[in-house]
N, C-alpha and C positions, 0 to 999 in steps of 0.2 A: 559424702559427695556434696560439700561445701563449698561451691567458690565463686566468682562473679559471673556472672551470664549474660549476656546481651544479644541473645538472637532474637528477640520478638519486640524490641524496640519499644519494651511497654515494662515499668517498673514492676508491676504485681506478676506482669508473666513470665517474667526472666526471671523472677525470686523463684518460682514456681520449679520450674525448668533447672537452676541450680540445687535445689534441696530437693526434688522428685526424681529415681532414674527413670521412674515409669510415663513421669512428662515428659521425661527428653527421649524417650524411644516412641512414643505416641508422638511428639512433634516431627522426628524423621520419620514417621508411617506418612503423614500428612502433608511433608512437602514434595510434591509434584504436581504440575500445573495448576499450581497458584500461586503468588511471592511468599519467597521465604519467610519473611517477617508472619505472615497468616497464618503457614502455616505451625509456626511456634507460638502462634499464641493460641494453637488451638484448646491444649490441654488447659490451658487455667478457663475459658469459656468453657468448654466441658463442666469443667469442677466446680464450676457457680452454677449449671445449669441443674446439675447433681443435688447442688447443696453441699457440697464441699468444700475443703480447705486444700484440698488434693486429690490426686485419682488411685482409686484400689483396683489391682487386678482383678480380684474374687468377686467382688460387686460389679465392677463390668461386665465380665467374662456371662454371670448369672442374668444378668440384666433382659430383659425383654426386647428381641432383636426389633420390633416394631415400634416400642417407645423409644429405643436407644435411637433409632434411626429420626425420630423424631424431635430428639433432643440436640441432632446435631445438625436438621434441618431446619432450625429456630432463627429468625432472620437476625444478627444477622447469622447466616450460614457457618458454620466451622470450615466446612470444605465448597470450591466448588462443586463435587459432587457428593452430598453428604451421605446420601444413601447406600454406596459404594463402601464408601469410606469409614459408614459407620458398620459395615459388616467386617471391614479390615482389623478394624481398632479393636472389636469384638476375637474373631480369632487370632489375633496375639494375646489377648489377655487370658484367652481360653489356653494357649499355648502355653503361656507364661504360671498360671496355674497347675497345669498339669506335669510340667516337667521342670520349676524351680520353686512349684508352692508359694507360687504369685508375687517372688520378688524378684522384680527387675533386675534390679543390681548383680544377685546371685550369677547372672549371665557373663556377667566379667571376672566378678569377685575368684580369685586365687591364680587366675589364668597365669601358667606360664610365657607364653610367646604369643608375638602378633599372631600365626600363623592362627594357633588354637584359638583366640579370641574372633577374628575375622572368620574361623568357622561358626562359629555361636552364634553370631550374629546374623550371616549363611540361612541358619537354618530356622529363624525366625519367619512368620508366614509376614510377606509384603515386603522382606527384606532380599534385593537382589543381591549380586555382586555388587554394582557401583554403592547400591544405599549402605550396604556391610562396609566395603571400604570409608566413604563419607564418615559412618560412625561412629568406624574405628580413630579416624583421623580426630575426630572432633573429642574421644576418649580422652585421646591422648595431648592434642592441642591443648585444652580446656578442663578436662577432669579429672587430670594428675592420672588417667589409668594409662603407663607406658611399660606392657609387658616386652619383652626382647623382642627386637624386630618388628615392634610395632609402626613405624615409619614405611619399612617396606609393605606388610600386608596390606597397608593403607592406600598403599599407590601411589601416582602423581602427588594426590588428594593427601600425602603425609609429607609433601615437601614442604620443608621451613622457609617463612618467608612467601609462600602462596597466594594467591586470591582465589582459588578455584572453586570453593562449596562454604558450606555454614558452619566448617569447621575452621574460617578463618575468620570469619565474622565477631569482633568485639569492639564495633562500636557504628554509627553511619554513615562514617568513614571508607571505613572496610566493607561496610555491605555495599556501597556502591560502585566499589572498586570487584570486589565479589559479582554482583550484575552484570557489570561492564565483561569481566572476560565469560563471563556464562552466554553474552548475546555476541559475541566476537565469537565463541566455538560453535556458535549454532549458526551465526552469517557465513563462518569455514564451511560447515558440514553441508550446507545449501548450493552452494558453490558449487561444492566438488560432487555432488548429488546431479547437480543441470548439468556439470562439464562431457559427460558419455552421452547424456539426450542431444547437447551439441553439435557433437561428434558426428552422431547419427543422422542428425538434420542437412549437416553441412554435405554427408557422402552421398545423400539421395539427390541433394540440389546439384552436387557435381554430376551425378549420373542422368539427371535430366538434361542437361546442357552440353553434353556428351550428342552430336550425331550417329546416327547408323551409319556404319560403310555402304558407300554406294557402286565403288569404282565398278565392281563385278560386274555390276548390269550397265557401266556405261561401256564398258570393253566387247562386252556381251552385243552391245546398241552398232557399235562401230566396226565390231564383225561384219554383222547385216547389211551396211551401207555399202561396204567394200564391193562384198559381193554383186549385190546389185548393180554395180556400176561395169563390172567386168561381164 
């Protein structure tokens, strides 16, 4: 798993990230709500704070859940919430040990088809659908791993040609271009989010503005007069 990297916009962390698979699954645990660039540089700030040259499953996973929370609450911070996050990073590793004898890699390694690889990924703890798609695309984008059908399990996120996630990201060019449609699909989803609250607002104000029928009781009024006068 040799090749160029530039998701963390930082020479030591991208070196990181290209020769670890265990950085590059710990930096997709890490990115959400905070920029992408932070959160791929999380794992080399990890592994100096370790004292490392890299990160080991088995030493994490072992690791004292109150120092490790500690170590990634270190200012600066790894995560916005490091505490969270540091129990995240923990059962994956704990995962990753118990069910590939703590190497990342094994996760991918032999896979025949997208479909089987994007389950793998699945069933990683912190890993939803979109983040499994995200890294399956970036696999394959990026790490030479292109099992059959890997384009599709990936989803949109494995269209050639993309800006959508970190798995189009290779240089800061493209992460900006990357930003840019990530706060375009959230300025969408905002949108269409107010447009039923509108809806709603707009039928109450008609229905205010709306009179009661009256005619009944003036008909009612002009009976009475009638008579009176006869």
């Amino acid at each position: 798993m040799t090749t160029t990297i530039r998701l963390a916009q930082d020479p030591e962390a991208d070196a990181l990230l290209a020769r670890s698979p265990l950085a590059a699954l710990v930096g997709m645990l890490l990115d959400q709500q905070i920029p992408m660039e932070w959160a791929f540089a999380g794992p080399y700030t990890l592994a100096r704070r370790m004292g490392a040259d890299g990160l080991d499953a088995h030493e994490i996973a072992a690791y004292d859940p109150e120092a490790f929370a500690a170590l990634m609450s270190e200012k600066p911070a790894v995560h916005r919430y490091p505490g969270s996050m540091a129990k995240r990073v923990q059962q994956l590793c704990q995962y990753l040990v118990e069910n590939y004898d703590g190497d990342a890699a094994a996760v991918w390694k032999g896979v025949k088809t997208g479909e089987e690889l994007f389950g793998r990924l699945s069933e990683l703890p912190g890993y939803g659908t979109q983040k499994a798609q995200i890294f399956t695309a970036l696999l394959g984008k990026q790490y030479g791993v292109k099992p059959k059908g890997w384009r599709e399990a990936a989803g949109a996120y494995g269209e050639q040609g993309s800006f959508r996630s970190v798995a189009d990201i290779t240089g800061p060019d493209s992460l900006e271009k990357v930003r840019a449609t990530k706060q375009e699909a959230k300025k969408a989803a905002k949108e269409a989010k107010a447009a039923p609250a509108k809806k709603t607002t707009a039928k109450k104000a008609t229905a205010k503005k709306t009179p009661a029928k009256k005619a009944p009781a003036k008909q009612a009024t002009a009976k009475k007069a009638t008579r009176k006068k006869k």
